[in-house]
C-alpha positions in Angstrom: -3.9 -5.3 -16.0 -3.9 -7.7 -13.5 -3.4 -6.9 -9.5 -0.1 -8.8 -9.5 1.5 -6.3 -12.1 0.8 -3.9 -10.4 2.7 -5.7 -7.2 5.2 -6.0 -9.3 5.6 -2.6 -10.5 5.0 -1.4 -6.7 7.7 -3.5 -5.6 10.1 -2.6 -8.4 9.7 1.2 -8.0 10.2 1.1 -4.1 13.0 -1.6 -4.1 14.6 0.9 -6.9 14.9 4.3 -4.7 16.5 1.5 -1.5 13.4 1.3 0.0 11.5 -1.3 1.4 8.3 -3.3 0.5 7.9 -6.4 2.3 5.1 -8.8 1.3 2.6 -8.6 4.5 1.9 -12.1 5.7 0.0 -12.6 9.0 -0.8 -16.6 9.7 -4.4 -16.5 11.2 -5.7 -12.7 10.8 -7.7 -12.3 7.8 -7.5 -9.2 5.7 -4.6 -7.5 6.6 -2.8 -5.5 3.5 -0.7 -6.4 0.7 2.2 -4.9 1.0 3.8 -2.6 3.9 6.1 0.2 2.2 8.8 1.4 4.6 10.3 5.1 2.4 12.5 8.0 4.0 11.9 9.5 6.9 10.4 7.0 8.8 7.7 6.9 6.2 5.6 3.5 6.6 2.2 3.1 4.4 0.4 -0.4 4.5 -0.9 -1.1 0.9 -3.5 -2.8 -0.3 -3.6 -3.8 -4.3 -6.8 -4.4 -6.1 -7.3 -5.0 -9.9 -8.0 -1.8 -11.8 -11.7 -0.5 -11.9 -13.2 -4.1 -10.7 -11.2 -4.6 -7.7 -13.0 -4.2 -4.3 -12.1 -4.2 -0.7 -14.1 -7.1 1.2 -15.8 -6.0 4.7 -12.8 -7.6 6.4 -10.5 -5.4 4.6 -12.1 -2.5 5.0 -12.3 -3.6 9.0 -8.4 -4.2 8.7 -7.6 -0.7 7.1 -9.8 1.0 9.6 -7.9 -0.6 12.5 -5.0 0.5 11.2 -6.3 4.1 10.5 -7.6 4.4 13.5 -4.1 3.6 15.3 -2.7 6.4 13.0 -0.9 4.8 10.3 -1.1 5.6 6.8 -3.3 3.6 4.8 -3.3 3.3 0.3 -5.7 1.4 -1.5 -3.8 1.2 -5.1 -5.4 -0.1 -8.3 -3.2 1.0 -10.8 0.3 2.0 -11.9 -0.7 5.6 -11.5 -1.9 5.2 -7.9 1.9 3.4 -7.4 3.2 6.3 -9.1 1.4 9.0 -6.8 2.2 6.6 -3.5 6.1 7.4 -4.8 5.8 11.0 -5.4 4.2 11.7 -1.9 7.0 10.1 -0.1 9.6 11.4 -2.4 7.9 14.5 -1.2 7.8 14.0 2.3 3.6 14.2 2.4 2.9 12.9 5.9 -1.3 12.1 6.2 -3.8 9.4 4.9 -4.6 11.3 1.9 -1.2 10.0 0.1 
């Protein structure tokens, strides 16, 4: 599976409970996330998407999702239609934390 289906399926699965997922796009800042995922509740999670099992974050990544750790938002690395699945469940669920 390739890290674009599982955009896809993120998107799709978000978009289909009238949520957001807006494509994160910042001219001039490397390694900022994916995708940011706005659920109920005030729920936001910045995503980042690798390819199953071979997928990596680089150093700037990592850097990036620290930053935005360390100013309290929630951060999910997802590699997998499972991990898109478990994203859903915990804000279906109202799970508020980093370990989503």
């Amino acid at each position: 599976m390739l890290e674009k289906q599982i955009e896809k399926y993120l998107k799709e699965q978000v978009q289909a409970r009238g949520w957001l997922c807006w494509k994160l796009v910042s001219p001039g800042t490397t390694g900022v996330p994916d995708r940011i995922v706005v659920g109920p509740n005030r729920q936001i999670v910045f995503v980042e998407l690798k390819k199953p099992e071979t997928g990596k974050l680089s150093k700037i990544q990592q850097f990036r999702l620290k930053q935005l750790r360390g100013l309290g938002h929630w951060i999910k690395v997802i590699d997998s239609k499972a991990g898109v699945d478990n994203l859903i469940k915990g804000l279906t669920k109202g799970v508020y934390g980093h370990d989503l």
